[in-house]
C-alpha positions as CSV (number, residue, x, y, z in Angstrom):
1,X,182.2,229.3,109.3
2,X,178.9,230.1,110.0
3,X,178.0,230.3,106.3
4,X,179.0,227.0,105.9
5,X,176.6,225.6,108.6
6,X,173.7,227.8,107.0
7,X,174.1,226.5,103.9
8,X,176.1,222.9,103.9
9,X,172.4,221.4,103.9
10,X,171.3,223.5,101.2
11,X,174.2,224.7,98.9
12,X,176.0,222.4,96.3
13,X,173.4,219.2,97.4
14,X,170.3,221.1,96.8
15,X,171.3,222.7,93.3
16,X,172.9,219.3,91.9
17,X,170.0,217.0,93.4
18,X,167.7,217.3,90.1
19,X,171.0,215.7,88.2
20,X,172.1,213.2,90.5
21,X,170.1,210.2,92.1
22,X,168.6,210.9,95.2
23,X,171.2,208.2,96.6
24,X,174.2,209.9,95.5
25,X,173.4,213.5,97.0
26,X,171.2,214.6,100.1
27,X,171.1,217.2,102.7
28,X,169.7,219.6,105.4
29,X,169.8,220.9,108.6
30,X,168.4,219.9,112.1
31,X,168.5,221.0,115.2
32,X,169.3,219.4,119.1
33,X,167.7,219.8,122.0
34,X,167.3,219.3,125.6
35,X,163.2,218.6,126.8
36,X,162.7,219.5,129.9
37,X,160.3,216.9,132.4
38,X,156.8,218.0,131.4
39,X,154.0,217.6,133.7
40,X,150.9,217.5,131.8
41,X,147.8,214.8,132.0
42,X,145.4,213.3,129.4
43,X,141.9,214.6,129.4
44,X,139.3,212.6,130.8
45,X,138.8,209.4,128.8
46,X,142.5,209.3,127.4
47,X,145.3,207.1,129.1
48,X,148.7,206.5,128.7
49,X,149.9,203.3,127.6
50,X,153.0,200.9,127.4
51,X,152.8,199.7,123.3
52,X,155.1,196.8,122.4
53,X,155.7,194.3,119.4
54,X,152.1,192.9,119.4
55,X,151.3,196.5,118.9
56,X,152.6,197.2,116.0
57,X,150.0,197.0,113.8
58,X,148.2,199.3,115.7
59,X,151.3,201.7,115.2
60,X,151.3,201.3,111.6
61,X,147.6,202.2,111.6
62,X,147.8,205.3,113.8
63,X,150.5,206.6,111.1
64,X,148.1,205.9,108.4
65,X,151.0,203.9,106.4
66,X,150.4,203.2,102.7
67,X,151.6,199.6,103.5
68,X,150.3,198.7,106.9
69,X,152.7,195.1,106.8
70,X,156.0,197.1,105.4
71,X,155.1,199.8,108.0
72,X,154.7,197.2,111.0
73,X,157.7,195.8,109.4
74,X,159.8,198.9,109.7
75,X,158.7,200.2,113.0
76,X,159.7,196.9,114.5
77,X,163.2,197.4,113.8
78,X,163.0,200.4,116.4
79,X,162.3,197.6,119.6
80,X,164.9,195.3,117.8
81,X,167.4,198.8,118.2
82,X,166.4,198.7,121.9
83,X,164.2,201.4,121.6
84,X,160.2,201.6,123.2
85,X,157.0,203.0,122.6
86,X,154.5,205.2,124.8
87,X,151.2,206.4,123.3
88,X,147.5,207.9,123.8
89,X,144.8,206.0,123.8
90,X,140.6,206.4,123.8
91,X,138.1,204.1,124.1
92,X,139.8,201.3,121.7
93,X,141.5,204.1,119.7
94,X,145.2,205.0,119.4
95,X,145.2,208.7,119.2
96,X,149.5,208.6,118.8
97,X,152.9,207.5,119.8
98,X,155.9,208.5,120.7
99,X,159.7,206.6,121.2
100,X,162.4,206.6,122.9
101,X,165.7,205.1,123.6
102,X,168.0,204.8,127.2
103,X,171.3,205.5,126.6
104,X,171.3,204.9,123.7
105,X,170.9,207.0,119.7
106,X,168.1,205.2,117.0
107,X,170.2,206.2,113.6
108,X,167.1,206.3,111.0
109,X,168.3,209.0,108.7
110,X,170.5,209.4,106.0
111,X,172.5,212.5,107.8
112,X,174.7,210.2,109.7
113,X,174.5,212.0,112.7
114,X,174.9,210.0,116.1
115,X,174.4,211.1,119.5
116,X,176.9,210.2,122.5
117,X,174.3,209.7,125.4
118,X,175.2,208.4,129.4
119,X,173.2,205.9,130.5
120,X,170.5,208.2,132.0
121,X,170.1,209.8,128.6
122,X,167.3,209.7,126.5
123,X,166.7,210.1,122.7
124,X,162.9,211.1,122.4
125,X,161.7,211.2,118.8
126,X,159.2,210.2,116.5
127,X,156.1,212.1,118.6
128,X,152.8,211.6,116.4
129,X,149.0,212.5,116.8
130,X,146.5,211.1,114.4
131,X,144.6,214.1,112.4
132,X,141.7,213.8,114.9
133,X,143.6,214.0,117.5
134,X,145.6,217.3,117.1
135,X,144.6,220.5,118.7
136,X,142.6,219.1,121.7
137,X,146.0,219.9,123.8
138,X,146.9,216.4,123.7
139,X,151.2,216.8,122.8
140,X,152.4,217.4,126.3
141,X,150.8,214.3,128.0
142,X,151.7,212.5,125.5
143,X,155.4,213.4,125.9
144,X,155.0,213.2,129.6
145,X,153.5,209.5,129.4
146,X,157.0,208.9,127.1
147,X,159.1,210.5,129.8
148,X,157.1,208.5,132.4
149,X,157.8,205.6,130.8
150,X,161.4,206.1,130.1
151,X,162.1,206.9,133.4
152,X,161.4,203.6,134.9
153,X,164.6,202.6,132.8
154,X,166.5,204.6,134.2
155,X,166.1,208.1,132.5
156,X,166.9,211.4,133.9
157,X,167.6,213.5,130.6
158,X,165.9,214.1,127.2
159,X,167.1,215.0,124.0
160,X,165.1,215.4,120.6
161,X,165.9,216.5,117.0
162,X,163.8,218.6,114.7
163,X,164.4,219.1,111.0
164,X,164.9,222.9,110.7
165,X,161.9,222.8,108.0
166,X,159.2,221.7,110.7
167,X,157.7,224.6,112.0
168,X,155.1,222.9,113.8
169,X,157.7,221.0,115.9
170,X,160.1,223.9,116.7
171,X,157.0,225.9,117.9
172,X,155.8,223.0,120.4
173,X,159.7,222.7,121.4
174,X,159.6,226.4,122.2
175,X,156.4,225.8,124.5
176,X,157.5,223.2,126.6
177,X,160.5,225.2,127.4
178,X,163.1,223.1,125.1
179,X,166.5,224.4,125.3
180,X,169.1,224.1,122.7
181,X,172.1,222.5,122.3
182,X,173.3,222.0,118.9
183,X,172.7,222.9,115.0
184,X,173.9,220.2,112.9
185,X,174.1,220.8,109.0
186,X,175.4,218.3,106.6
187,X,175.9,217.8,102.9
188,X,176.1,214.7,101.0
189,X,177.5,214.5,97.3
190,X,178.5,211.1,95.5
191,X,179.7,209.2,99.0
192,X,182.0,212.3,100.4
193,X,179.6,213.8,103.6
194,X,180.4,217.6,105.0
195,X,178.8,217.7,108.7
196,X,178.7,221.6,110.3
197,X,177.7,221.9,114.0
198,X,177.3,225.2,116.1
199,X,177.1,224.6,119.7
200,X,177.9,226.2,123.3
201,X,180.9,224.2,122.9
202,X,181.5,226.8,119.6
203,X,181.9,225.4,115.9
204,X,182.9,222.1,114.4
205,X,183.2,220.8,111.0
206,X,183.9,217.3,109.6
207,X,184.4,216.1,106.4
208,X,185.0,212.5,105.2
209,X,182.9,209.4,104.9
210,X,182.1,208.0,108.2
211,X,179.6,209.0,110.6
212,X,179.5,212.5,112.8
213,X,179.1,211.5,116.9
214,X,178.0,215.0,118.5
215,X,179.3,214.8,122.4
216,X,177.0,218.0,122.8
217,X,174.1,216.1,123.8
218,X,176.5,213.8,126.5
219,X,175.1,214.6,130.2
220,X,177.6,216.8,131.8
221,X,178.0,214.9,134.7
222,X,179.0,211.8,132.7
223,X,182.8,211.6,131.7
């Protein structure tokens, strides 16, 4: 079984990919985890902020989108899916963002993974520093602002998800002390979806067209 999770993402998907539209087979792997409360503060001359809708233009631009209005467009369906925004900023300047969602999953993907979260979870995800603004140490206030933030709605929990291909991210997990929970491959050819997860809870695999809820990521002390 633990072939299949290795290469369910990568096997049959990957090799018929060049033949089939991109809409008709996909794949990959990811993996789930648990961030711990980081206490970290901006540098002098950088605050935290609160962004909302009248910021997302401002979002857009931080990401450097190709279409600013499609981009604003897009990331506003994020506060329509209940979700919020935290970010960075210096001087007039919006050095990144990051989301998050109480108790509740923000599906964006194609891998039709879902989380199960209490009420005091919270899905963490989208974390982003503008060029300029990387290596100056900036990451962890930036997650603590989000966590700050999240936690005057209630939050006592954080989860995130990193692709298994992003280095960068799985090394910053690994320094604020992330712990695991879950790896989730899937495989998607012509409709018919293969999801593989590996967990504490030990291995589960489901096949079928419909979407995979992982309970893994459920606080314990929730029923």
């Amino acid at each position: 079984m633990s072939s299949a999770l290795r290469h369910a993402g990568h096997g049959l998907a990957r090799r018929l990919r060049p033949l089939i539209p991109a809409r008709l087979a996909d794949g990959g792997r990811f993996f789930v985890f648990r961030v711990p409360a980081v206490a970290a503060e901006p540098a002098p001359g950088v605050r935290g902020v609160a962004l909302g809708p009248a910021d997302l233009p401002r979002l857009a631009a931080c990401r450097a989108m190709v279409d600013p209005s499609e981009g604003a467009r897009r990331l506003a369906r994020r506060f329509e899916a209940g979700a919020v925004a935290f970010g960075l900023e210096e001087g007039e300047d919006l050095l990144g963002y990051c989301w998050g969602r109480v108790g509740g999953y923000v599906a964006e993907d194609a891998d039709r993974y879902r989380m199960d979260l209490g009420p005091s979870d919270a899905y963490v995800f989208d974390a982003w520093l503008t060029p300029g603004a990387r290596h100056r140490g900036l990451f962890e206030p930036l997650v603590a602002v989000t966590q700050r933030g999240l936690a005057t709605l209630g939050a006592r929990r954080f989860l995130s998800t990193v692709a298994a291909g992003n280095a960068v991210s799985l090394r910053v997990h690994a320094r604020i002390g992330a712990t695991w929970l879950e790896t989730v491959a899937y495989a998607s050819l012509v409709g018919v979806t293969m999801h593989a997860s590996r967990s504490p809870l030990g291995t589960r695999v489901q096949l079928g067209d419909r979407d995979f809820v992982s309970r893994v990521t459920r606080s314990p002390e929730v029923p």
